[in-house]
C-alpha positions as a Markdown table, in Angstrom:
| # | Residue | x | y | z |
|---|---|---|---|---|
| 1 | Unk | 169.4 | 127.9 | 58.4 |
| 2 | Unk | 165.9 | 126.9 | 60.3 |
| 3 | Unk | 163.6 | 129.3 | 61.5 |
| 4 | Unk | 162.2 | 128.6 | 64.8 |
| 5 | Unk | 158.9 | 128.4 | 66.1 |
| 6 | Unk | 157.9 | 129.3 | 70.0 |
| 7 | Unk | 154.8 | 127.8 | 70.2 |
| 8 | Unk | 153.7 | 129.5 | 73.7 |
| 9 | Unk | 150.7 | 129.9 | 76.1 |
| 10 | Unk | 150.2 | 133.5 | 77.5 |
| 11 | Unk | 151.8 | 133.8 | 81.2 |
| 12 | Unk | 153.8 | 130.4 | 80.4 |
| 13 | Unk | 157.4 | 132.0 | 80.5 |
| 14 | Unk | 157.7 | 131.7 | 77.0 |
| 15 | Unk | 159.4 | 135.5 | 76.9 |
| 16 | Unk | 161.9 | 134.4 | 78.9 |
| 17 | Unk | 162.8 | 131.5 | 76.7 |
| 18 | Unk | 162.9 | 133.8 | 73.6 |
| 19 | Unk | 164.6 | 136.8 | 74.7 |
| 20 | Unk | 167.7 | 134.1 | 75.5 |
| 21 | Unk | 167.2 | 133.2 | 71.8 |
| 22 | Unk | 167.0 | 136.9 | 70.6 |
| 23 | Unk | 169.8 | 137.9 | 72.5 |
| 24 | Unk | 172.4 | 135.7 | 70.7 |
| 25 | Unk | 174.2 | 137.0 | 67.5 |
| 26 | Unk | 172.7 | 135.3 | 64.6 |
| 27 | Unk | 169.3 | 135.1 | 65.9 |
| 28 | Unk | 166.4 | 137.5 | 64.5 |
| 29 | Unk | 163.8 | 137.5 | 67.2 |
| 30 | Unk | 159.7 | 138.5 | 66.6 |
| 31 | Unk | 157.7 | 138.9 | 69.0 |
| 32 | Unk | 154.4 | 137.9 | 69.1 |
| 33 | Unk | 153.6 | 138.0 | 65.5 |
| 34 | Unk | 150.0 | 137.0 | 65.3 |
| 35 | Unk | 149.4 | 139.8 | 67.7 |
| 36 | Unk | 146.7 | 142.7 | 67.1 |
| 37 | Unk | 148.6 | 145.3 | 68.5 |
| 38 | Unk | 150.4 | 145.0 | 65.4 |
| 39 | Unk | 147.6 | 145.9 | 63.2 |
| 40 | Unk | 147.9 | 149.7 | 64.6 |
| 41 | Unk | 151.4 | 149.7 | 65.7 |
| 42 | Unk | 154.0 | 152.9 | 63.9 |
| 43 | Unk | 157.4 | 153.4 | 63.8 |
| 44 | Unk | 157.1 | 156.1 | 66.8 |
| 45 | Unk | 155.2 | 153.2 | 68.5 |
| 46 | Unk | 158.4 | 150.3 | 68.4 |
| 47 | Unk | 160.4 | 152.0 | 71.3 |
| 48 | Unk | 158.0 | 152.5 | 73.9 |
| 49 | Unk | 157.0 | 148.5 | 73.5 |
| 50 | Unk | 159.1 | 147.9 | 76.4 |
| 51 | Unk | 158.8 | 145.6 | 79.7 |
| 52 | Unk | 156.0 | 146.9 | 82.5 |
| 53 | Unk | 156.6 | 147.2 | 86.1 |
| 54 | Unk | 153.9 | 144.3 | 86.3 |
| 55 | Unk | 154.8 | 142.5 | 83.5 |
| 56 | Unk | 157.1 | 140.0 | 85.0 |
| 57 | Unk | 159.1 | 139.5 | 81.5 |
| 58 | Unk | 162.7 | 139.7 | 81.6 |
| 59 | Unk | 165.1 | 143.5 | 80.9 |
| 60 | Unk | 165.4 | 143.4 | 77.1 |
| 61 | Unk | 168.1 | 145.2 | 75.1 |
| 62 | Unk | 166.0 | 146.3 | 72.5 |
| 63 | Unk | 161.9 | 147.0 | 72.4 |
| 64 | Unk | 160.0 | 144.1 | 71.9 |
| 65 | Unk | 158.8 | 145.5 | 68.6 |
| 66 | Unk | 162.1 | 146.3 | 67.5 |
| 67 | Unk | 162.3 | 143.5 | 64.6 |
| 68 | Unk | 159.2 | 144.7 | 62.8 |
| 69 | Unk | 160.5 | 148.1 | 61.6 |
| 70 | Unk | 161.4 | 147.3 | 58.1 |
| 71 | Unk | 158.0 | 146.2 | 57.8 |
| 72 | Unk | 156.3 | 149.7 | 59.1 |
| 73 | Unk | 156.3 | 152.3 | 56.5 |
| 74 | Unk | 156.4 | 155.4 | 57.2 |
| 75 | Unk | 153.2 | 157.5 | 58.1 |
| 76 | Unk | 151.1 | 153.9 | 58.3 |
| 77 | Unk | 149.9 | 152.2 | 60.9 |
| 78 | Unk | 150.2 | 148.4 | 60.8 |
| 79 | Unk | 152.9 | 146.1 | 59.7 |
| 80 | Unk | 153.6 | 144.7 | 56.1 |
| 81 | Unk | 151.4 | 141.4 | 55.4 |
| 82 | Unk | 150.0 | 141.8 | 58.8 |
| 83 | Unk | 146.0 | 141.0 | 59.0 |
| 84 | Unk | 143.7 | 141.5 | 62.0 |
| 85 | Unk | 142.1 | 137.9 | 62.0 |
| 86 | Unk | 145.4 | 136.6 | 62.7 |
| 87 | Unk | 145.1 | 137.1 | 66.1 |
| 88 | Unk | 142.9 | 134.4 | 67.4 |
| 89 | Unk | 144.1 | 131.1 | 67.2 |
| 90 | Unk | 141.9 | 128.5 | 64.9 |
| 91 | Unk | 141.5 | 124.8 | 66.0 |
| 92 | Unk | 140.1 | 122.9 | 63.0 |
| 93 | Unk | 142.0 | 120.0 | 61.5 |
| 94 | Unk | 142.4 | 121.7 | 57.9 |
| 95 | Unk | 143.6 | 125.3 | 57.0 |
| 96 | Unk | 141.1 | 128.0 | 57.4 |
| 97 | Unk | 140.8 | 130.8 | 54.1 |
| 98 | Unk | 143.1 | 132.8 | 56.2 |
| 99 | Unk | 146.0 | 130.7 | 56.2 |
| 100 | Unk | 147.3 | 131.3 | 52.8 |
| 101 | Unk | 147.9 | 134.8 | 54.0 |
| 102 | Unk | 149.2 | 133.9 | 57.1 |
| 103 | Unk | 151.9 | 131.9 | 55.8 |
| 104 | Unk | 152.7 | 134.1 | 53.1 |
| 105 | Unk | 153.4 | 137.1 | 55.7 |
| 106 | Unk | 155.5 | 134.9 | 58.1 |
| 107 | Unk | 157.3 | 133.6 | 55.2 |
| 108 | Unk | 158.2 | 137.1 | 54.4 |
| 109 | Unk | 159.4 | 137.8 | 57.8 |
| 110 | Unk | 161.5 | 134.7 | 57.6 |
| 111 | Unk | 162.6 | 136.1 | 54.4 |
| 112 | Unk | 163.9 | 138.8 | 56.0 |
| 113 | Unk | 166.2 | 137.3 | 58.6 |
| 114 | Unk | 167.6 | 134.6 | 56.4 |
| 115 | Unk | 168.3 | 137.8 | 54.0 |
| 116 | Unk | 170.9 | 139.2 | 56.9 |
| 117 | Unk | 172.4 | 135.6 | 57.8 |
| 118 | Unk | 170.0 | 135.5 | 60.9 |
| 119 | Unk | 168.0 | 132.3 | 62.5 |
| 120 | Unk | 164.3 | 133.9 | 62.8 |
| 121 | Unk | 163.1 | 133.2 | 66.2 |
| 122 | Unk | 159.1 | 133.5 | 66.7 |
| 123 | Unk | 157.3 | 133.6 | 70.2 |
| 124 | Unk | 153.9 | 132.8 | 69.5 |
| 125 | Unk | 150.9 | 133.1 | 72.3 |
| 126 | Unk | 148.5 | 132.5 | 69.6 |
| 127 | Unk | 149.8 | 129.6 | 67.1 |
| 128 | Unk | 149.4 | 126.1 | 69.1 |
| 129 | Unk | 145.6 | 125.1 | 67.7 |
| 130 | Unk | 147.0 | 125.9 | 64.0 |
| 131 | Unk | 150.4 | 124.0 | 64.6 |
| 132 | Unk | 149.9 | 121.3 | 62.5 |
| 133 | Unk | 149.1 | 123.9 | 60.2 |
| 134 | Unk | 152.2 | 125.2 | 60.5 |
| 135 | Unk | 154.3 | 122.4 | 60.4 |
| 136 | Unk | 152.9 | 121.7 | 57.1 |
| 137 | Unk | 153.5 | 124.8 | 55.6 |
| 138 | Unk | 156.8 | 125.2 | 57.4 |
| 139 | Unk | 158.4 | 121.9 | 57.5 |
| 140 | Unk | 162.1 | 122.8 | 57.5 |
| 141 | Unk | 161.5 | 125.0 | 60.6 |
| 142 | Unk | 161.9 | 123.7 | 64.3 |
| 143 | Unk | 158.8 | 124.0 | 66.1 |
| 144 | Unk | 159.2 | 124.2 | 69.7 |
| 145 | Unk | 156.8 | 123.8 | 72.5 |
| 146 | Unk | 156.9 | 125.4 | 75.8 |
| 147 | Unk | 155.0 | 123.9 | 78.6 |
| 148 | Unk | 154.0 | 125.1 | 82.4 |
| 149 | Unk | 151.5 | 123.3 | 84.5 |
| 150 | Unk | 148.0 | 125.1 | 84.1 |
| 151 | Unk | 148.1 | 126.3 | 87.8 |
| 152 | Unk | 151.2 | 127.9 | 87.6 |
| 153 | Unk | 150.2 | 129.8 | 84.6 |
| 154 | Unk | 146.7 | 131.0 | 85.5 |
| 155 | Unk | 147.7 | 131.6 | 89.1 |
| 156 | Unk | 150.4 | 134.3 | 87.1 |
| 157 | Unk | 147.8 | 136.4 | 84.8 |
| 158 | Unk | 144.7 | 135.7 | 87.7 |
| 159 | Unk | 147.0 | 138.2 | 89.9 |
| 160 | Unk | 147.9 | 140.5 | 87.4 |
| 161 | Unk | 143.9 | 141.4 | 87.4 |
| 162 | Unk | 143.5 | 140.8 | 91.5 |
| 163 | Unk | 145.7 | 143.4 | 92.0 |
| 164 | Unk | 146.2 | 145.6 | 88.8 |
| 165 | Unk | 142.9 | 145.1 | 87.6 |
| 166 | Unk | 144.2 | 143.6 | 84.3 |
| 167 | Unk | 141.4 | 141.3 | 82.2 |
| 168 | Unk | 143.4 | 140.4 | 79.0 |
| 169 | Unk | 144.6 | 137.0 | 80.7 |
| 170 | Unk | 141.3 | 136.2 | 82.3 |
| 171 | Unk | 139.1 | 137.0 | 79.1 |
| 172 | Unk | 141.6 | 135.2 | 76.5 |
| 173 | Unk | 140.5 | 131.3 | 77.4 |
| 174 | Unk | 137.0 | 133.2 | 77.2 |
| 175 | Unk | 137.4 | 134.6 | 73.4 |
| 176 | Unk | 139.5 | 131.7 | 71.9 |
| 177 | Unk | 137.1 | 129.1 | 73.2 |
| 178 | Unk | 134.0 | 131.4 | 72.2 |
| 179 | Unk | 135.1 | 132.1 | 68.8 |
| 180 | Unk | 135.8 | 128.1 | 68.4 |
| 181 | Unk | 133.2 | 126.6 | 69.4 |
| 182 | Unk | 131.9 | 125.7 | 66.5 |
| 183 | Unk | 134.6 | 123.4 | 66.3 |
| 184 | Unk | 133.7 | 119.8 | 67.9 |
| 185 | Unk | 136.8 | 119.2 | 69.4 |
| 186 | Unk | 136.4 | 122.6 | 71.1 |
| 187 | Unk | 132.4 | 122.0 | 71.9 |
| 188 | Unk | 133.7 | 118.9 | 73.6 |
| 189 | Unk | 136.4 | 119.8 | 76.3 |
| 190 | Unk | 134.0 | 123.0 | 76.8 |
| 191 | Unk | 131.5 | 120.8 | 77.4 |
| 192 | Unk | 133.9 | 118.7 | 79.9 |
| 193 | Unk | 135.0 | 121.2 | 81.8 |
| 194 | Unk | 131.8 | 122.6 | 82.4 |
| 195 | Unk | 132.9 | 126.2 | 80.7 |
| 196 | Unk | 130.4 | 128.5 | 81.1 |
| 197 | Unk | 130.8 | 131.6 | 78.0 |
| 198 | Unk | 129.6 | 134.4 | 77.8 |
| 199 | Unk | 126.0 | 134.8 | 76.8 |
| 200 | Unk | 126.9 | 137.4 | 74.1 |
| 201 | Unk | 127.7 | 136.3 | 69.9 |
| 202 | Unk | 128.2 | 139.4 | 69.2 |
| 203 | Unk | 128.7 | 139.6 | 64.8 |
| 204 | Unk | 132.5 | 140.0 | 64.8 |
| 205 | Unk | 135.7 | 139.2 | 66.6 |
| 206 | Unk | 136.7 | 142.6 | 67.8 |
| 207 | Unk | 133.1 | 143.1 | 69.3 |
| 208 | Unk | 133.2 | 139.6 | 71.1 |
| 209 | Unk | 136.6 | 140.0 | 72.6 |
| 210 | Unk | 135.3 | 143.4 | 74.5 |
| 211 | Unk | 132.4 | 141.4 | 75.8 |
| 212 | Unk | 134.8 | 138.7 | 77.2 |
| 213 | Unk | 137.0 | 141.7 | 78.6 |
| 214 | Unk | 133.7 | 143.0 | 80.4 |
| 215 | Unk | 133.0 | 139.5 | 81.6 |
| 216 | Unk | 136.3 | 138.7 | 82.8 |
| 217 | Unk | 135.9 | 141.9 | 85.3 |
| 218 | Unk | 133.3 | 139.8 | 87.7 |
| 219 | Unk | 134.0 | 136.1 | 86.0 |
| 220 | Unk | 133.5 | 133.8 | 88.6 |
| 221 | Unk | 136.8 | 132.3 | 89.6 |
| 222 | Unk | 136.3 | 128.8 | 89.4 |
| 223 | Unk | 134.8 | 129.1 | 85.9 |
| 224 | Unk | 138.0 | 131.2 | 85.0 |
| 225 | Unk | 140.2 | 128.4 | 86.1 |
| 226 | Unk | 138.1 | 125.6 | 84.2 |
| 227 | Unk | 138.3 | 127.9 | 81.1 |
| 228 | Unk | 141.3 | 128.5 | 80.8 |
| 229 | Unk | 142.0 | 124.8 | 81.4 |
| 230 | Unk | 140.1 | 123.9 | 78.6 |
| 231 | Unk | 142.5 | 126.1 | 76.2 |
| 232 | Unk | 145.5 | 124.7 | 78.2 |
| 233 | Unk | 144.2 | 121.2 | 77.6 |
| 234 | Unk | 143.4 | 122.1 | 73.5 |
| 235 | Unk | 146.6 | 123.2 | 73.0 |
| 236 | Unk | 148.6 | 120.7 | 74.8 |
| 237 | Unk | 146.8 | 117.9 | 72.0 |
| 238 | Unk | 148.3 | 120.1 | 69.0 |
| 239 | Unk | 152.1 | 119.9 | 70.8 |
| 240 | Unk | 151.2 | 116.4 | 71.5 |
| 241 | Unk | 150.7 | 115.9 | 68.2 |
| 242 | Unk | 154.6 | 116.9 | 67.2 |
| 243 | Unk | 156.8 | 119.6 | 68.2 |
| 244 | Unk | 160.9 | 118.9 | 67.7 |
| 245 | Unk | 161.6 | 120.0 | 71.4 |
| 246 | Unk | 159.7 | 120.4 | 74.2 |
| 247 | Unk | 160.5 | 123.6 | 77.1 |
| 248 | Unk | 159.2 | 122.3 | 80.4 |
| 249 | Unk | 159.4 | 125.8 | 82.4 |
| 250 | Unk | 158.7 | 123.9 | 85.5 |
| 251 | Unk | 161.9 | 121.2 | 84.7 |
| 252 | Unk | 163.8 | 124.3 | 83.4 |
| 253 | Unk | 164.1 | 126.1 | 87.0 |
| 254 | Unk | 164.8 | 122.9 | 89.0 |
| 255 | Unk | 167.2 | 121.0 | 86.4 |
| 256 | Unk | 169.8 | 121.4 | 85.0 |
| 257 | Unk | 170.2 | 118.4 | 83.0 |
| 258 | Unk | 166.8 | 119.8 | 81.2 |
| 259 | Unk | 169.0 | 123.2 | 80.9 |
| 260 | Unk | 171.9 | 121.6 | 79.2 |
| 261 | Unk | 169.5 | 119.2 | 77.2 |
| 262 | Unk | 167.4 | 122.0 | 75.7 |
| 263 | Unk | 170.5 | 123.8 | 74.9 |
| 264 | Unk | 172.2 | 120.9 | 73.1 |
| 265 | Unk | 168.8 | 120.3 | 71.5 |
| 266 | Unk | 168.5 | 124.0 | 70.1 |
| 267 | Unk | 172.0 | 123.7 | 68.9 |
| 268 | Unk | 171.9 | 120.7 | 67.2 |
| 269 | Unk | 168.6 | 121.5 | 65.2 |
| 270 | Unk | 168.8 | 125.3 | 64.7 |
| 271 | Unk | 172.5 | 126.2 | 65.3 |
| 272 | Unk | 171.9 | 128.8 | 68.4 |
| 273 | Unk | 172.8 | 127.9 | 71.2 |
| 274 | Unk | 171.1 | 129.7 | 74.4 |
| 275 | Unk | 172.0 | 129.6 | 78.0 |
| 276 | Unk | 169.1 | 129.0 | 80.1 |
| 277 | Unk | 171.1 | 128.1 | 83.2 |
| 278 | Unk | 169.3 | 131.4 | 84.9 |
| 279 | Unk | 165.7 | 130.1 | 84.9 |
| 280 | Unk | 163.9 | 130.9 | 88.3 |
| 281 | Unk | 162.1 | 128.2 | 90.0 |
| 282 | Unk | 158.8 | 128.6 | 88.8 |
| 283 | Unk | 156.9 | 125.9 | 90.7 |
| 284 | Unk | 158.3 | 127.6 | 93.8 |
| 285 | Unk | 157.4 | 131.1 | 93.4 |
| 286 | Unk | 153.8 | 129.7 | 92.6 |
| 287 | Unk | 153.5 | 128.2 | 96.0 |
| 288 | Unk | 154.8 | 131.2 | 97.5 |
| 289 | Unk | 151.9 | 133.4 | 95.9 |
| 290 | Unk | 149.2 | 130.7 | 97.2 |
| 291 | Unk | 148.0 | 132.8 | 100.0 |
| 292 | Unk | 146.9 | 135.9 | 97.4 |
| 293 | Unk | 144.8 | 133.7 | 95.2 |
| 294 | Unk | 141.6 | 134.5 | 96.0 |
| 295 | Unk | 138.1 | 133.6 | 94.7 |
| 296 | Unk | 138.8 | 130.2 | 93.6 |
| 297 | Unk | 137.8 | 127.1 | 95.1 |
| 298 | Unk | 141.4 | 125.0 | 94.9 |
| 299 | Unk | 140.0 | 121.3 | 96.1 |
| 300 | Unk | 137.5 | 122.1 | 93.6 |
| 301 | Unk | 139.4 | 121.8 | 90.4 |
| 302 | Unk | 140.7 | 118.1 | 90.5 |
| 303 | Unk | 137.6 | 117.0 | 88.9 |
| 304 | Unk | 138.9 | 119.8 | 86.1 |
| 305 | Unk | 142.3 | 118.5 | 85.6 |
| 306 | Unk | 140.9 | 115.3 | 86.0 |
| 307 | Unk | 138.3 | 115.5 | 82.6 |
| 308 | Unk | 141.1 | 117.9 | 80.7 |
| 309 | Unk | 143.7 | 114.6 | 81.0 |
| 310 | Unk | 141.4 | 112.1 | 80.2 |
| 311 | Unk | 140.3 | 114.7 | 76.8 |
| 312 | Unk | 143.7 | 114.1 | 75.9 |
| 313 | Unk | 144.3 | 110.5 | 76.6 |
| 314 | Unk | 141.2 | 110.2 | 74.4 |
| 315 | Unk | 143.0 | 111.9 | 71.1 |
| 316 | Unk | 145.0 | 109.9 | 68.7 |
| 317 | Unk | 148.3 | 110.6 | 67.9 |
| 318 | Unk | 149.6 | 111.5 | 70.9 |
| 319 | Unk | 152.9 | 110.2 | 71.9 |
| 320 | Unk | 152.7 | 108.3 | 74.9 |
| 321 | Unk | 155.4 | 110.3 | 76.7 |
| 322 | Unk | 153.9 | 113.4 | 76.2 |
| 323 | Unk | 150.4 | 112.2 | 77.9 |
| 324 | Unk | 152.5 | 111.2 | 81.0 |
| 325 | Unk | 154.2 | 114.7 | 81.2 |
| 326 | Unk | 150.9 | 116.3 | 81.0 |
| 327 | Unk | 150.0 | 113.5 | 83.7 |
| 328 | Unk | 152.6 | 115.1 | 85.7 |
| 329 | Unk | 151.5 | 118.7 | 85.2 |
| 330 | Unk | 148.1 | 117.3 | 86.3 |
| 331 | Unk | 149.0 | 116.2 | 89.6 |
| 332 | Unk | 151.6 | 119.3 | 90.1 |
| 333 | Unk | 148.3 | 121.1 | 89.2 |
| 334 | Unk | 146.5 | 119.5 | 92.3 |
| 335 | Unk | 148.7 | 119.9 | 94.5 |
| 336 | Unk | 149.0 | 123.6 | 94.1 |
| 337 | Unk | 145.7 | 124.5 | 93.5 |
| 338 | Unk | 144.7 | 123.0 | 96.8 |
| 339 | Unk | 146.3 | 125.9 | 98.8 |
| 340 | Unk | 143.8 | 128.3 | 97.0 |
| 341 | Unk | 140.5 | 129.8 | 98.8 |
C-alpha cells in the first residue's frame, strides 16, 4: 500500500486534485502537512478549517484538518511531530538538519493510515525544492506533480489580494526565495529574473515572512509576477528531476484522454482510483478574468518566461519531455499575460 505525495504550488488547483483522492474509501487525506497553521492548531480548531467564500477550493465533506486529530492532544496546541521550520520549503541538493525530523513525523502519519488499511494522500504547497529529498527517504511512495502554467496561477492568488486585500499568495515567492537565497541555484534564477526582495534580513523566519506580508501590500506588480516566476521555475527543476505522474491542471479541464490517463495512472501505482472527469477549464476562466488584472505590465513578462525556460533547459537531469511541457506553459504564459495592463 503506497502513500502518495501531492507535490503542489499554492493557487495551482492542487486541492481539487486531492479532495478527489480523499473522498474515495481507502484513502487517508492530509492536508497541507508542512503548514504553520498546524503548529497552533487544537482539537476545537479542526472543524472550523473549512472552505472560504473566496477560497475557490472545492465543498469538502469533512474539515480540511480533519485527518490530524489523533495527533492533537487534548488541551495542546500543535500537532504530534509537527515543527515550525517545516514550513518553508529548502532548495539545497542534500538534506538540511531538519529533515530527519521531518521524515520521521510524516512517517508517523503514514503510519497511521496504513494502521486503518488506508492509502495516505499528502497535498503539499511546500515540498517541491526538498523532493528529491523525499523520494529518497520515501521511495516506495508515488510522488506526484501537479503543474498549471505560471500565469494562470498568479493571475488566481494576485486577485485574491486586488480585491480581498489578501497578501499570503503575493508575499510567499517573496519569503521562500528570501530565506534561500543563500543557495546558488536560488541566487541564480533571482538573479535572472531580475527579483527584487525585500531590503529587510530580519534574524528569524517568522519575523521575515511579516516583512514580506508588509511588502507584498504595495509590491510592484511586475516584480510580483517575476518572483513568483522564479519559485514557479525552481520548483518545476525538482519535478523535472522525477515525479511518477505528472497533473497538468491546464490538460485536465480540456481533455479527457489526460482525465482517464491520470486515473489509470493513480490506479495502477497506488490502487485509488479518482474521477477527475469534473475538472473546470482552467485556461479559460483565466482569460475570462484578464480584464481585472491590474498593475502588471503583460507584454512585459516574455523576457521573464523567456530567462525562467532557459534556467531550466540549463539544469541536468531533466527529462526532455518535461522541458517541452514547461515550453508549452511558457508560451500559454505569453499569450495570457499579454491581455494584462
Amino acid at each position: 500500500m503506497k502513500a502518495i505525495f501531492l507535490h503542489t504550488g499554492w493557487r495551482s488547483g492542487g486541492t481539487w486534485v486531492w479532495s478527489r483522492l480523499r473522498a474515495l474509501n481507502g484513502a487517508t487525506g492530509y492536508y497541507e502537512p508542512l503548514s504553520n497553521v498546524l503548529a497552533d492548531l487544537s482539537l476545537a480548531d479542526v472543524s472550523a478549517s473549512l472552505p472560504t467564500l473566496t477560497s475557490g477550493h472545492p465543498p469538502l465533506d469533512a474539515p480540511y484538518f480533519d485527518e490530524y486529530r489523533p495527533f492533537l492532544p487534548e488541551s495542546v496546541r500543535g500537532v504530534s511531530g509537527y515543527r515550525r521550520t517545516f514550513g518553508i520549503d529548502r532548495f539545497g541538493d542534500v538534506p538540511d538538519a531538519e529533515f530527519p525530523a521531518l521524515a520521521a513525523y510524516l512517517r508517523s502519519l503514514c503510519e497511521y493510515g496504513q494502521k486503518q488499511s488506508s492509502v495516505p494522500v499528502f497535498k503539499f504547497c511546500r515540498s517541491s525544492g526538498r523532493l528529491p529529498w523525499l523520494r529518497q527517504a520515501f521511495p516506495d511512495a508515488m510522488h506526484v506533480g501537479v503543474l498549471r502554467n505560471p500565469a494562470s496561477q498568479f493571475a488566481s492568488g494576485w486577485l485574491l489580494n486586488q480585491q480581498w486585500r489578501n497578501p499570503f499568495f503575493v508575499a510567499a515567492p517573496f519569503r521562500v526565495l528570501g530565506l534561500n537565497r543563500a543557495e546558488p541555484l536560488v541566487k541564480q534564477i533571482i538573479d535572472l529574473c531580475d527579483v527584487k526582495l525585500p531590503p529587510a534580513v530580519p534574524a528569524s523566519d517568522d519575523a521575515y515572512a511579516i516583512a514580506c506580508e508588509h511588502y507584498a501590500r504595495s509590491a510592484e506588480g511586475n516584480n510580483a509576477y517575476r518572483a513568483f516566476v522564479a519559485l514557479w521555475v525552481l520548483c518545476a527543476c525538482r519535478m523535472g528531476e522525477g515525479v511518477d505522474l505528472l497533473v497538468d491542471m491546464d490538460l485536465l479541464g480540456q481533455s479527457r484522454d489526460h482525465a482517464a490517463g491520470l486515473q489509470a495512472g493513480f490506479e495502477a501505482q497506488s490502487g485509488l482510483s479518482p474521477d477527475f472527469s469534473s475538472a473546470r477549464d482552467l485556461v479559460e476562466e483565466t482569460r475570462r478574468s484578464a480584464a481585472r488584472i491590474g498593475g502588471i505590465d503583460g507584454g512585459a513578462m516574455r523576457v521573464v518566461h523567456s530567462a525562467a525556460l532557459k534556467f531550466l533547459k540549463a539544469q541536468s537531469g531533466i527529462d526532455a519531455a518535461f522541458i517541452e511541457r514547461v515550453r508549452e506553459k511558457m508560451v500559454l504564459a505569453n499569450e495570457l499575460t499579454a491581455q494584462w495592463r
